[in-house]
TORBA-372505 format. One line per field, with one value per residue (C-alpha): residue number from 1; residue in three letters; x, y, z. Coordinates in Angstrom, 2 decimals, decimal comma, m for minus. Layout:
% residues N
seba <- (NUM / ...)
kero <- (ALA / ...)
xx <- (X / ...)
yy <- (Y / ...)
zz <- (Z / ...)
END
This chain:
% residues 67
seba <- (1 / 2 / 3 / 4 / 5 / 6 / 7 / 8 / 9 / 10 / 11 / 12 / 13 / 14 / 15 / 16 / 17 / 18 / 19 / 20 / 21 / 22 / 23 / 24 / 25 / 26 / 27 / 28 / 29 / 30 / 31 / 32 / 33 / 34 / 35 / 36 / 37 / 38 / 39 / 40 / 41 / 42 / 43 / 44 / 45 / 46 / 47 / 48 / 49 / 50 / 51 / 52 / 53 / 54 / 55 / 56 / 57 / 58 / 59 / 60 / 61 / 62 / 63 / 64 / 65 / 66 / 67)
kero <- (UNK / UNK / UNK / UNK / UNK / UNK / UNK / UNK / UNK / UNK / UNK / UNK / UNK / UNK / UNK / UNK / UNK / UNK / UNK / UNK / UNK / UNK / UNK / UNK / UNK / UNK / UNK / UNK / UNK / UNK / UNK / UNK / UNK / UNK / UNK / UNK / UNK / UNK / UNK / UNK / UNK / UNK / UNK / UNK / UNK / UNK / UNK / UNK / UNK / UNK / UNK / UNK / UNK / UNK / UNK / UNK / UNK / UNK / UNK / UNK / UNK / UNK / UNK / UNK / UNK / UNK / UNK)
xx <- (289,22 / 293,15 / 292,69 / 290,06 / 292,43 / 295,14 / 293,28 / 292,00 / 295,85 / 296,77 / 293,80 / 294,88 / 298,69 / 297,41 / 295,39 / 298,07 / 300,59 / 298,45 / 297,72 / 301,75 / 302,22 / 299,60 / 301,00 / 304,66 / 305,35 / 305,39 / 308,26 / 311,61 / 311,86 / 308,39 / 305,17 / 306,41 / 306,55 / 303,53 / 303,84 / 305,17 / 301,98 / 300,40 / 302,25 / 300,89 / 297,12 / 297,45 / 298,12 / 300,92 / 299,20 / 301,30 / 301,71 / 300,58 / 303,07 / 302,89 / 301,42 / 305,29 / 306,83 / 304,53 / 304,84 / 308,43 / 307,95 / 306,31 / 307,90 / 308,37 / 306,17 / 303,34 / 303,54 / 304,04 / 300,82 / 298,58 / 297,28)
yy <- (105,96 / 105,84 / 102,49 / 103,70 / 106,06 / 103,47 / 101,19 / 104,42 / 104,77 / 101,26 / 100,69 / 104,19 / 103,07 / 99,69 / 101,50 / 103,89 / 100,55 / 98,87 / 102,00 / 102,54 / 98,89 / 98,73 / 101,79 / 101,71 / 97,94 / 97,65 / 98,43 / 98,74 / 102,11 / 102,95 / 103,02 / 102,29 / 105,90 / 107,21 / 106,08 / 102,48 / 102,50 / 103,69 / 100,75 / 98,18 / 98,73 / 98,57 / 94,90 / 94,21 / 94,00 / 91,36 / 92,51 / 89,54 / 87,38 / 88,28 / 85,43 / 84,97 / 84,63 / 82,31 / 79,95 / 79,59 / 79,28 / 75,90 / 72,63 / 70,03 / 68,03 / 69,87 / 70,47 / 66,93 / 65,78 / 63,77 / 59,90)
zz <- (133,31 / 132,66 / 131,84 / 129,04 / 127,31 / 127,48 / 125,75 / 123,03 / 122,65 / 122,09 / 119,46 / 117,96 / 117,65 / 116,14 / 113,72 / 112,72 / 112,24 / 110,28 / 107,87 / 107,40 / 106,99 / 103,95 / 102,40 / 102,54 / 102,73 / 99,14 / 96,20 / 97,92 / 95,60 / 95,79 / 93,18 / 89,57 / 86,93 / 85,65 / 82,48 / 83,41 / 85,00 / 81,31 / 79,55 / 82,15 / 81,63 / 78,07 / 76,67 / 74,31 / 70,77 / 68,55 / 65,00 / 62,33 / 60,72 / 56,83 / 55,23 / 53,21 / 56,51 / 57,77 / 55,54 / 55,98 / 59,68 / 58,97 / 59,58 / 56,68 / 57,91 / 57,69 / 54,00 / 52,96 / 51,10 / 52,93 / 51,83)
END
């Protein structure tokens, strides 16, 4: 019987380490902000190049005519 419980304990301790491990094994200063969170799940929309700027942006080569 004492070696029952023993065992209950050891699986119990186990169990326990393994839960703390997953949870607080992470950041080394925790979970990020709330709102750090916020800016994560929402992807980065680039603005569009006006079509003035863009044009500059090309190389030479590109606008020399073609034969």
């Amino acid at each position: 019987m004492t070696l029952l419980l023993l065992e209950a304990l050891a699986a119990l301790l186990i169990f326990v380490f393994i839960v703390w491990w997953t949870m607080f094994s992470g950041r080394n200063k925790g979970e990020l902000p709330a709102d750090a969170e916020q800016d994560k799940a929402q992807p980065q929309v680039q603005q569009p190049v006006p079509a003035a700027k863009a044009s500059q942006d090309k190389p030479e080569a590109d606008t020399a005519p073609r034969a």
